[in-house]
N, C-alpha and C positions, 0 to 999 in steps of 0.2 A: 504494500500500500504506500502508495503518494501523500506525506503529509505538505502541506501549503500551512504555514502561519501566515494570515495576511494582515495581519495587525499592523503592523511596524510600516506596511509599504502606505503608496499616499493613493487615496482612493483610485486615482484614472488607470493605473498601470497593474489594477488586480482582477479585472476580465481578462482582463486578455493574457494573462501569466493562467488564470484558470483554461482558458478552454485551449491554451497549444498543450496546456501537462492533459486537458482530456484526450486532445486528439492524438499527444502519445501514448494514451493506455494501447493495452492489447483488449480484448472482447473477454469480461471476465474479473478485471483488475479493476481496482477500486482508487478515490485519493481521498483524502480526506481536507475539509479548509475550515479552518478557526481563523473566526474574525471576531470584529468588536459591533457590530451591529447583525439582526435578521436579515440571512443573504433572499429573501423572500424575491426584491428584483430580478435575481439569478438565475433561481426558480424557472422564472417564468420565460427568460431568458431560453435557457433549456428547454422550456417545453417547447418554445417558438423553434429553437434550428436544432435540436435534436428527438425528436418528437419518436418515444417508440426504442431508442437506442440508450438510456439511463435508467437508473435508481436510482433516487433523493430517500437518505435517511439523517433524520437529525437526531444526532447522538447526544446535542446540550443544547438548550433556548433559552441564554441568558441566565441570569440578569446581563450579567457582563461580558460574558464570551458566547460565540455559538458556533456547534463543530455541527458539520454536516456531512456525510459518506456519500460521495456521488459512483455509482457503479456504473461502468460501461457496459450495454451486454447487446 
């Protein structure tokens, strides 16, 4: 598994660091991304240009951090 802290980075450059680490997954393999807000835009993000090809599971919802398991499959 791909862990992603995206806390430390500055908001515009952590799309696009998430979906080239997705399009390097293999069909199978997971990453994981801890940030400091609900990736809920992300979400939706994914459902829009991968529609069918992920798993969203959230592992923590805050208060302060929130880790999410995105699976490629």
């Amino acid at each position: 598994m791909v862990d992603l802290d995206l806390r430390p980075m500055p908001p515009a450059q952590r799309h696009k660091l998430i979906f080239e680490t997705f399009e390097g997954l293999a069909s199978g393999e997971s990453m994981r991304i801890t940030n400091d807000h609900d990736p809920k835009p992300l979400h939706y993000q994914f459902q829009a240009e991968y529609t069918g090809r992920f798993e969203w599971r959230y592992e923590q919802e805050g208060p302060d951090d929130w880790m999410v398991t995105i699976k490629k499959v």
